[in-house]
Every structure is written in C-alpha cells, then in structure tokens.
N, C-alpha and C positions, 0 to 999 in steps of 0.2 A: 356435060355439066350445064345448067340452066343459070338464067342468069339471075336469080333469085341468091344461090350461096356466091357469087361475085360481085351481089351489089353489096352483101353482106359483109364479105372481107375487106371490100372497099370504105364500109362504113364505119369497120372497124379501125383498121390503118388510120384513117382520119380521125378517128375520136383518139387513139394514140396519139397521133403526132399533136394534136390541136393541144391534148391535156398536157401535154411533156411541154411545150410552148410557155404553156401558162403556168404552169408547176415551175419551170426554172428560168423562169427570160419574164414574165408580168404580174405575176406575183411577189417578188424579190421589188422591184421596181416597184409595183405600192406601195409596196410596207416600207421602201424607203420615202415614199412620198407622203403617208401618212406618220413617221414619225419626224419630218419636218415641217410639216403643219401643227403638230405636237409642240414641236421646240418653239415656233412661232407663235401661236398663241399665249405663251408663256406658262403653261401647267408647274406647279408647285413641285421643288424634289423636295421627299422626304427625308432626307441625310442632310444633316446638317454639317455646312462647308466648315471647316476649321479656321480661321484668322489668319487672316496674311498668306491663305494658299488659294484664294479666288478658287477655280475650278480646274483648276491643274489634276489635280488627283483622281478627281471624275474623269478625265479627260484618259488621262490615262489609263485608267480599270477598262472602262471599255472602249476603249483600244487592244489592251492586252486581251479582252474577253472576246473581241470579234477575230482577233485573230489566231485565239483558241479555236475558236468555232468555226472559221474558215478551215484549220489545218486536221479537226475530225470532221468534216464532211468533204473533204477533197479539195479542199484548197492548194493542195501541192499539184493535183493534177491540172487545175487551172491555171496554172504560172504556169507549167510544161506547154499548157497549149495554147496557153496567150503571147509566151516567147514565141510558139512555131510559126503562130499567126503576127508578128512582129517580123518574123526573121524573112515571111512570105509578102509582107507587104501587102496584108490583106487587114481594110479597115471592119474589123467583125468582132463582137465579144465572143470567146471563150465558150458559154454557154449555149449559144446559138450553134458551134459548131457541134458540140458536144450532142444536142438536141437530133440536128441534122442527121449525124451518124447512128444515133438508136430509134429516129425515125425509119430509116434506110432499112438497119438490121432488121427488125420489127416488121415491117412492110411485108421484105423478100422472105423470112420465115414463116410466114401466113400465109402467102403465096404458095411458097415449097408446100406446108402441110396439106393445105386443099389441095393441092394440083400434081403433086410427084406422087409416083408408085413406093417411096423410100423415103415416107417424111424419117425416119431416124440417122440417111444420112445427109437428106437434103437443108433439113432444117436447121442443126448447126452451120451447115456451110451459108444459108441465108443468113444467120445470125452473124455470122465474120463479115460477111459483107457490107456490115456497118462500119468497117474501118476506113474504108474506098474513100469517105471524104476527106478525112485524117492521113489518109496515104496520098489523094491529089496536092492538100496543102504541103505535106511534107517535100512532094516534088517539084513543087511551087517557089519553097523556101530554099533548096540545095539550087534550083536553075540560079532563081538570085541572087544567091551566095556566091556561084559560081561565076557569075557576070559581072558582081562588082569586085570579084577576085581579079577578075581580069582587067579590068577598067582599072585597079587602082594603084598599079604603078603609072600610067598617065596623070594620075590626080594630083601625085607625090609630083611627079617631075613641072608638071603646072605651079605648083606652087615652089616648089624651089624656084621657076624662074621668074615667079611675081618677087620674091624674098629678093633676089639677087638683081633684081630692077630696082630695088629699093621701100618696095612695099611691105606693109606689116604684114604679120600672121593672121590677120583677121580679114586683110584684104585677098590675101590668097584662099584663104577659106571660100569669100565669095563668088572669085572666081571662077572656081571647081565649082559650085552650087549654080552657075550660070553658063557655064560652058560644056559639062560633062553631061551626059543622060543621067534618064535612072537605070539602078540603085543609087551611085554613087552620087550622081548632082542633088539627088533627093537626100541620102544621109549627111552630106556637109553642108547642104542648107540646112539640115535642124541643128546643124553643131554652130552654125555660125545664129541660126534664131537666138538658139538658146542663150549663148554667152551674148550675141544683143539684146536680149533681155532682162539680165543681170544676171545668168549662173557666171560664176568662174567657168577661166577656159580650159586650166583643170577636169574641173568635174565635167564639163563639156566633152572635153575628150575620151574621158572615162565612161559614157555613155556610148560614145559611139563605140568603144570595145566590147560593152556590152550587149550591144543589139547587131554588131556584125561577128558571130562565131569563126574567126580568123587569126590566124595565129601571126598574118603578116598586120591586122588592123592593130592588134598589141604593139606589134614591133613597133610600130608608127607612133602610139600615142608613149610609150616609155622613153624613145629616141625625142619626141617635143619634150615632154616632161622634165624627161632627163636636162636637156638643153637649156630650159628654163631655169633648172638651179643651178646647172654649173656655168654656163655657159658655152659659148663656140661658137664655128661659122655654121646656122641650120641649112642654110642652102646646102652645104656641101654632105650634112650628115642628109639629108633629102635624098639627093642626088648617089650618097650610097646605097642607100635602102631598096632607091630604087630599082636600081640596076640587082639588087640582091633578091629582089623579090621577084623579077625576071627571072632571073635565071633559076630561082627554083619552079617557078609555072613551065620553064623551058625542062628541067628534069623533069617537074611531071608528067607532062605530055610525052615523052619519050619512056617514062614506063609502063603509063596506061597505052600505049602501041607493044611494046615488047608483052604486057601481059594481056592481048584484050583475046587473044586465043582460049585462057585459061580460062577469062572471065564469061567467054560465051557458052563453054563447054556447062560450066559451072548452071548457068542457067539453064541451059538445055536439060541437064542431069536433073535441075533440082524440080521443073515444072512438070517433065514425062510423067513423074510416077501419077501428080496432080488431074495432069491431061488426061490418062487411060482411065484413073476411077471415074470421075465424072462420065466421060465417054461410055464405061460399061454400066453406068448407072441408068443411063438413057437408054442405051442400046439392049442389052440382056440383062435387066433388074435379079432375074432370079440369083446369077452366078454371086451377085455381092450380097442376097439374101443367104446363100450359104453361106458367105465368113461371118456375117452378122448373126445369124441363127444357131451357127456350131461351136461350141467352148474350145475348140482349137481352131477356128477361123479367125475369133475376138482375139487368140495371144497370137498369132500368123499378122493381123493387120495392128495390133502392139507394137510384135517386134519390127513390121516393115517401117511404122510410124518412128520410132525411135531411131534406126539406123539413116533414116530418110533426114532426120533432123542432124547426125553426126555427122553425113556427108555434106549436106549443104553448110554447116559450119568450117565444116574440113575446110572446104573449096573455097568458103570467104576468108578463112586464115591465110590460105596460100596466095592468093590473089590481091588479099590485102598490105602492099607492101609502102614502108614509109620514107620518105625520102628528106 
C-alpha cells in the first residue's frame, strides 16, 4: 500500500475528528456567546411581560424549553457521563469525552477498512473500540471509589475525635480536608467549601452522597442528619459507623478471596472465544470467510454469539455476591 491512500485516511480521520470538535464542544460555546452579547446589548422582546411578573415566566419557559431540548438530544447521556466524569475525578466536559470516543471509533474503523483482509469483521470491531475511553474513565472512577472506600472510615474516626476534643462539626470536616489524601481530603474539602460559603450543611452533606456512589457515604450523611434533629452524642454514633464500615470492607475482602477463582475462570472463559476470532482473523482470513459467506455459518456465529453472552452473564451472576 502506497502512501498516497494513508495520507488519505489520515486526512480523513482528522477532518472527523476536527468537525465532531467543532460540531459539539465550539459551536454550542458560540451560540452561547453570541446570545449573551444579544442579552447585552439589550435587543427588544416581542412578548409583552404581564404586570407585576417582571420576567419570571420568560425565565421559566426557557428553562423548561432547554431542558426539553437537552433531554431529546441526549441529555440523559450527558449526566450519565458527567457523573462518571465526577465520580473519576477528572476535570472534563462530557462532550469532550464523548467526542474523544467517536473520534477513536472512526479513526480504527477506517483503519480496519483500508488495511484488513475482513473489513465486515474488522470494522465493527474498530467501531467498539470507541468505548476504550469510556471504559478507561469508568476504571478511573471505580479505583476512586474504591480508595476513598477505604480511606473513609479513618475520616469518620478523625472527626469523631476532633467532636470529642470539643470541636465543632465544621472543624472536623476541616480536618479530614487537611489531613486525609485524595479522594477523601478532596471530597470533605468541598463539603466544608461549600457550607463555608453559605450552603446549608444539610444539603452539603447531601452532595457529598451524591457524587460518592457509596452506600456507606449514605450511612454517614443520615447518621449526621439524623443527629441534627434528634439529637445524641455524634462522636459515639461516628465512632459506631465506623467500626461498622470496617468490618463490612473486612467481609469484603474475604469474599472477593473465597471468590477470585470463580472470578478468573470467568474471565478466561469470557475473552478465549474473543481471543481465537481475532487470532484466526489475522492468521487464516479464509476460515471466518466461510461462516461469514455461508447462511449456516451467519446462524453457527448467532448462536455462538448469544450463548457467549448467557455465559458471561451466568459467571457474573454467580460471582456477584452481596454482602
């Protein structure tokens, strides 16, 4: 191959990714720039406001209308992956990652077409390869998760024993935000920013349950909550959570060891079949020309494809155990 069709697919790839850039990440961003030079200027609205409702009502229509518009063009998928990109700790808009990922696809399916003996299987398989960024972040946001799982019974017991020296709730917050790493030192510094900057510590709290997916960051903020209306000694309810949240990270570690047999089999089982097509893709093209080319080849790699997917869910059921 000359390099003539490679500077081609190169030129191509790039005018994708440059237009996908601008199509969803600098075009959105003018139009928001040019209808605040609009508002500024003061252009005339043609609706005339009603008496004694100033612009409330405008205000509200589109509101309601933008996030009509948001929620049919994909705005449910942007919160999905602005929480992942929240929960990863990665300062990025949404679109950007989104961008990245069908740049990626795009690219390697272009790629696959010119270049494999099998663009009909290689080019879908370029085309999924646009997940890779969405599945790094995803592994990004579970280490996280998983770190300030851990971290955060020391947080609790920190601040029970600022509570129990005599210090406020607000001071223990600070504590943990200056003593702990991150995640954790980083999420109760925005909890303590935030309520220093005038949120309630309420809804402070309630933020943090929402950006740490954690069933023990609940317990914490309903156990303060809780505390706050009825009362009690918090140190001591601290000081139980804590220890309660141990020992469930201690059950867990003790069944992710009793299960990690099942869990490896599982993976072994689910990538071979993955492993060998690719392999005889590269290595003998003809043989998967024949299940591709024969109407009992296409239901033979059906059925293998479906049974492929009942095991790999089998094996995550059984392996998935809750504690």
């Amino acid at each position: 191959m000359g390099s003539g069709p490679a500077l081609a697919v190169f030129v191509l790839v790039f005018g994708v990714v440059v237009g996908a850039y601008w199509l969803f990440i600098l075009r959105p961003e003018q139009q928001s720039q040019h209808a605040l030079r609009r508002r500024l200027k003061g252009e005339a609205i043609d609706e005339e406001v009603p008496e004694g409702t100033l612009v409330e009502p405008e205000s509200r229509w589109d509101r309601e209308r933008l996030e009509g518009l948001a929620a049919r063009t994909g705005g449910g998928i942007l919160r999905r992956v602005g929480s992942l990109l929240e929960h990863a700790g990665m300062d990025m808009p949404p679109l950007q990652l989104l961008t990245i990922s069908a740049g990626v696809g795009l690219a390697l399916a272009l790629v696959m077409a010119v270049r494999s003996p099998l663009p009909l299987v290689t080019v879908p398989l370029g085309l999924a390869a646009g997940w890779l960024p969405i599945a790094y972040v995803r592994f990004r946001a579970q280490r996280r998760v998983a770190k300030f799982e851990e971290q955060f019974p020391e947080a609790i017991e920190l601040m029970a024993r600022a509570l129990r020296a005599g210090h406020a709730m607000t001071t223990g917050l600070a504590l943990v935000a200056e003593e702990l790493p991150d995640p954790v030192g980083s999420e109760f510094r925005l909890v303590y920013d935030r309520q220093n900057f005038g949120m309630s510590m309420p809804d402070a709290l309630r933020h943090l349950a929402d950006r740490v997916p954690l069933l023990d960051a609940r317990f914490f903020v309903t156990a303060v909550l809780t505390q706050r209306e009825s009362g009690g000694n918090l140190a001591e309810i601290l000081d139980n959570l804590g220890d309660v949240i141990r020992q469930r990270f201690r059950v867990r570690r003790q069944i992710r060891v009793v299960t990690a047999h099942a869990r490896l089999t599982g993976w072994v089982l689910t990538f071979i079949p993955v492993v060998i097509g690719l392999a005889m893709a590269v290595v003998a093209p003809d043989n998967i020309l024949v299940l591709i080319q024969d109407p009992l080849g296409i239901r033979l790699m059906l059925a293998a494809f479906v049974l492929w997917l009942l095991g790999y869910f089998a094996i995550r059921r059984l392996t998935d155990v809750e504690y």
